[in-house]
C-alpha positions in Angstrom: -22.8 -57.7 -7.6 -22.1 -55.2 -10.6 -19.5 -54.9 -13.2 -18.3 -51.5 -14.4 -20.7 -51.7 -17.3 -23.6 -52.2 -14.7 -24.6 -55.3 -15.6 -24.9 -58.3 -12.7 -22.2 -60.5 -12.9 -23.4 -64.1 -13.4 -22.0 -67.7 -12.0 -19.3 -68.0 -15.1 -16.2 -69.3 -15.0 -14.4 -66.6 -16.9 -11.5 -63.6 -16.4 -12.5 -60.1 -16.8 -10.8 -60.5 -20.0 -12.2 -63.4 -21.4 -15.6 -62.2 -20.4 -15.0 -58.7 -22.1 -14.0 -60.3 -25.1 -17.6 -62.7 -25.0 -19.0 -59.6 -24.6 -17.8 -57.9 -27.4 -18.6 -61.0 -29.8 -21.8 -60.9 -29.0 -22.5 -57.5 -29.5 -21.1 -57.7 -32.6 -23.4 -60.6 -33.2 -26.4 -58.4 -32.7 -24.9 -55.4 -34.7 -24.8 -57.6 -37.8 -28.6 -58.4 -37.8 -28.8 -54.7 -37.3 -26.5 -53.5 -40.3 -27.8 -55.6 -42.5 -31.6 -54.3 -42.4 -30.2 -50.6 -41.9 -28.2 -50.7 -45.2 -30.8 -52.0 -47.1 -33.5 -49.2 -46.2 -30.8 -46.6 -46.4 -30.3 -47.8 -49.9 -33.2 -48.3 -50.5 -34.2 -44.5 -49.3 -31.0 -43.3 -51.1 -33.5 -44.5 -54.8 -36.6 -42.6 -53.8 -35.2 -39.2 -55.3 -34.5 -40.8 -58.5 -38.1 -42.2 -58.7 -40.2 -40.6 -61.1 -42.5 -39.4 -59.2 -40.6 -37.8 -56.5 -41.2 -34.7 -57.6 -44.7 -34.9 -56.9 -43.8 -35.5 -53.0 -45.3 -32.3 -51.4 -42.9 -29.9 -49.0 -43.9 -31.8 -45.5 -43.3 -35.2 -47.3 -40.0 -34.2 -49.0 -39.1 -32.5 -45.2 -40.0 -36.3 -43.9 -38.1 -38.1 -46.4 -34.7 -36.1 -45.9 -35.6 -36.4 -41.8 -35.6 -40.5 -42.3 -32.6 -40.4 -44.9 -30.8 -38.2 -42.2 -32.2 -40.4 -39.2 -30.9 -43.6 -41.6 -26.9 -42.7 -41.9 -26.9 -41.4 -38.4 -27.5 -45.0 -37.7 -25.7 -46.4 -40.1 -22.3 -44.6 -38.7 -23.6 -45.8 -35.0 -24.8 -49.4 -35.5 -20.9 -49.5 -38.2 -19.1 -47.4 -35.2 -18.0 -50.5 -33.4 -16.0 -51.8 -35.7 -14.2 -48.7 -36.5 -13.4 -48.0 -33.1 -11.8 -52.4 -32.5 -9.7 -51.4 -35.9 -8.7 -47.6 -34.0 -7.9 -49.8 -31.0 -6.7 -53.0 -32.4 -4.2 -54.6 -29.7 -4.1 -51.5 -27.4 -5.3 -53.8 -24.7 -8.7 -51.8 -24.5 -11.3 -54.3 -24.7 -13.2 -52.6 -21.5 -13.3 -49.6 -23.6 -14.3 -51.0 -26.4 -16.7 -52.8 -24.8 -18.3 -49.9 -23.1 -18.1 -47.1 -26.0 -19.7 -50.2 -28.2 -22.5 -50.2 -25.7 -23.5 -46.8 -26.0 -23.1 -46.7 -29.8 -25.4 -49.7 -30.4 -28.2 -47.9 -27.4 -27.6 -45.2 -29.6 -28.1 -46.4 -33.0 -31.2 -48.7 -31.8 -33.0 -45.5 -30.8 -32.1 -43.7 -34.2 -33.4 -46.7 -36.0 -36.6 -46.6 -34.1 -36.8 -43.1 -35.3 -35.8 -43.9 -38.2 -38.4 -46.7 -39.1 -40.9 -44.2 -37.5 -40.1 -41.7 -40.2 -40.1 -43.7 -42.7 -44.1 -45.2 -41.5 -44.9 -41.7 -40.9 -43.9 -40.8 -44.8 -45.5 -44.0 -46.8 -48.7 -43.7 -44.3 -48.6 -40.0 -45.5 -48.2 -40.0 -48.9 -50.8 -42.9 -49.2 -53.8 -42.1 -46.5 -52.9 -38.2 -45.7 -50.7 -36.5 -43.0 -53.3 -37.3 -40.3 -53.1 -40.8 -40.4 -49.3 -40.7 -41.6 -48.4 -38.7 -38.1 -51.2 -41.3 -36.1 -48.9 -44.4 -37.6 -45.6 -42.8 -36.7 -46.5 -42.1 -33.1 -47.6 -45.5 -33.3 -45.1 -46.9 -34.3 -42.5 -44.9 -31.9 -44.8 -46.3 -29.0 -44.3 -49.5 -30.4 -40.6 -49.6 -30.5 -40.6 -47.3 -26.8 -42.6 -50.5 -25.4 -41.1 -53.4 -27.0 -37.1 -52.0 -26.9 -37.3 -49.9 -23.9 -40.2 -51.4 -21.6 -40.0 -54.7 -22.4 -35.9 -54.9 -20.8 -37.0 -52.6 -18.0 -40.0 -54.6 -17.3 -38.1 -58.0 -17.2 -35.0 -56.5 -15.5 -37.5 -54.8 -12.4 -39.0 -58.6 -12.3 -36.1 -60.4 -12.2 -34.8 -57.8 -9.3 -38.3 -58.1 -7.9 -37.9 -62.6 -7.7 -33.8 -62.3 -6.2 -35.1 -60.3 -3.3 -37.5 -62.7 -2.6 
């Protein structure tokens, strides 16, 4: 059996409110291993113009960097959106809600941090080997994360659907 969210509904013990509310503390467990990391290579990429040698950054590797500094706040407001939304909805008694719009921002902002890291390979790999090999590590890299954040879960979810049936 499903819940609203579409997940399968497991052998706990628990209300629909107590299990919305485990389910919103433990995404906002894994949204502070993701803030953390974000912040620190958007800072980080919020220094590079004030490097030195910036300037020397071609047009397709100055294009790059402001697609990765872009790509990095977009995820910064998506992976920080959750918690703006529980203040907006503090004791509303919308914890399904919050639960569900939480969902989509953290989807959201772990596919624009994918991209993000992707840009950010594709620009050091750039400016170090060349734009061949700079483009070759980025695709990589978003092939990578496609298979490990994407086909990973839907290769263990059509399993596990694959062993109830049996």
């Amino acid at each position: 059996m499903s819940d609203i969210l579409g997940a399968r509904q497991d052998d706990r013990d628990e209300s629909r409110d107590e299990r919305m509310d485990r389910n919103f503390v433990e995404l906002l467990q894994e949204l502070r291993v993701l803030q953390t990391g974000t912040q620190i290579l958007a800072g980080f990429l919020m220094t590079l113009p004030f490097q030195a040698r910036f300037t020397e950054l071609g047009g397709e590797h100055r294009f790059l960097f402001l697609v990765a500094i872009v790509l990095a706040f977009l995820t910064t407001v998506l992976l920080v959106g959750p918690v703006s939304v529980h203040r907006a909805l503090f004791r509303q008694h919308r914890k399904e809600d919050l639960v569900a719009v939480s969902h989509v921002l953290a989807r959201l902002g772990l596919l624009t941090l994918g991209l993000t890291m992707a840009s950010v390979i594709t620009l050091i790999f750039g400016v170090v080997l060349g734009s061949v090999e700079g483009y070759v590590a980025g695709g990589i890299a978003v092939m990578l994360f496609a298979a490990v954040w994407w086909g990973l879960p839907q290769w263990m979810r059509r399993d596990r659907d694959a062993a109830a049936t049996l």
